[in-house]
N, C-alpha and C positions, 0 to 999 in steps of 0.2 A: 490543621484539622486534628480532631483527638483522634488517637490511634485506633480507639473499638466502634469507630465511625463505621460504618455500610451503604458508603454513598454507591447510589445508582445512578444512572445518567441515563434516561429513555425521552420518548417523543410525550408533551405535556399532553394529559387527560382533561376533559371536562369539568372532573370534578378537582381541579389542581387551579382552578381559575380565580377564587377567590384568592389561596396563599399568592398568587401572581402579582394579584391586583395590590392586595396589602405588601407586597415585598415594593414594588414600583414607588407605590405612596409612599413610604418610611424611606428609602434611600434617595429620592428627591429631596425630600424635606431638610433631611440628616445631612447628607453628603453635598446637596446644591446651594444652604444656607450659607449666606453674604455672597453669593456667585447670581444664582439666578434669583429675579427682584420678587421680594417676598410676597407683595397681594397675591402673584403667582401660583406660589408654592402654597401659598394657605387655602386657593381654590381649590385644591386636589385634592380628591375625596375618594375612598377605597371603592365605592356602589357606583359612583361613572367609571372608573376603571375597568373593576368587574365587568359592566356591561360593556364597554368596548373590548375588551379582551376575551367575552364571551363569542365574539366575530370571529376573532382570530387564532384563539390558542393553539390550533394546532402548527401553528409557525413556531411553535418554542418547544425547544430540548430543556428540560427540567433536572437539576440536581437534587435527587430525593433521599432521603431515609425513611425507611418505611411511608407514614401518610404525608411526613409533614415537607413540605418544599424548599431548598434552603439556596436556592439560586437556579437561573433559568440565563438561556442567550437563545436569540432570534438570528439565523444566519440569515443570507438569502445569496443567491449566484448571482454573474453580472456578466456582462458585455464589454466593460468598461476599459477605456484607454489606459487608464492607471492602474484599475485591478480587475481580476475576474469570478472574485466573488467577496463577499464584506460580513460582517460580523456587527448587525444594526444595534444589537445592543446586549448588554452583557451584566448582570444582576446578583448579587449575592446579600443574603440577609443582612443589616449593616453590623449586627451584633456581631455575625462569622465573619467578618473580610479577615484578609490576612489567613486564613484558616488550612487552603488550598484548593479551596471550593471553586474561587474562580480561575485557577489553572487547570483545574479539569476539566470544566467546559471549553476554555479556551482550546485547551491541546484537544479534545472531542471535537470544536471546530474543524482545526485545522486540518487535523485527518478523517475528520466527515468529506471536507476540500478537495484533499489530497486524493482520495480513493476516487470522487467524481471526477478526476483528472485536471484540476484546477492549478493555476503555477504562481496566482499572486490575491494575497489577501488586504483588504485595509479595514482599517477600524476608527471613527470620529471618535471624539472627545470634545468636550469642553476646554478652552485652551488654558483658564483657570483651574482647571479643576487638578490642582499637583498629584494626590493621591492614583486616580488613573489613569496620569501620561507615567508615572513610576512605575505601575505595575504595566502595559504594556511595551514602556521602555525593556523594563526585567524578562518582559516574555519575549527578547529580540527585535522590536519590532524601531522601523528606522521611519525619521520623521518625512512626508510626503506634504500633500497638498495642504494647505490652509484654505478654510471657508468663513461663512456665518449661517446662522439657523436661526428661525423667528421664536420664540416662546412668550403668549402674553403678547406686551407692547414693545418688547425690544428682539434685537436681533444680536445674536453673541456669537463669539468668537469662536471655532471651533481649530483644531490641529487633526491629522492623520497619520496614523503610522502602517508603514505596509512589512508587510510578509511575506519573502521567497518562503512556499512551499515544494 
């Protein structure tokens, strides 16, 4: 992250729903290309996003600098055998990855978690996708369950890594 950065990390706004959408589209495309099968990824279009993400925004903590949006995570709590609460998805503009942007939401997770009295965290991935099983390896996190998730016409491999909080 450059040093005269001013990231903030608040509950996303209404009007934060398009950068959302546009972040979602470009790091699918970017980051999911030869993983998940391309008619796919070429169906994804920022204005259904928007609108599906115009339901729900308020489910996402946003990483801002002033107006512009530069990554967002969706937590949710759980009941769960294996964890008790998850981290559904986790986003940084693909130009900044690497920046710190998304260890700050991460760790904002974890202690969003933590203070609601929570003691285990997990987080899917794509089981392809090397870049972040690295970065949530780097954030401690130890490998758990294995799944699959449908996108499209197939169904892909996912991995989890959980978190003593």
């Amino acid at each position: 992250m450059q040093k005269n950065r001013e990231l903030i990390i608040r509950k996303a706004e209404r009007d934060d729903v398009l950068q959302i959408a546009d972040i979602l589209v470009e790091d699918w495309k970017k980051a999911y290309s030869g993983i998940i099968d391309s008619d796919y990824l070429d169906s994804l279009s920022v204005e259904e996003r928007y609108q599906r993400e115009l339901q729900r925004y308020r489910i996402y903590t946003v990483a801002a600098e002033g107006k512009e949006i530069l990554g967002f995570v969706w937590n949710e709590m759980s009941d769960g055998e294996t964890a008790d609460c998850e981290i559904i998805a986790l986003y940084v503009r693909f130009a900044l990855r690497k920046s710190g942007i998304g260890k700050a939401l991460f760790r904002h997770s974890a202690n969003t978690f933590r203070a609601a009295g929570r003691k285990k965290m997990i987080v899917w991935c794509l089981r392809e996708n090397d870049e972040a099983r690295k970065f949530y390896e780097k954030m401690g996190g130890k490998t758990g369950p294995a799944g699959t998730h449908p996108w499209g016409n197939r169904n892909y491999d996912m991995v989890s890594y959980l978190y003593q909080l």
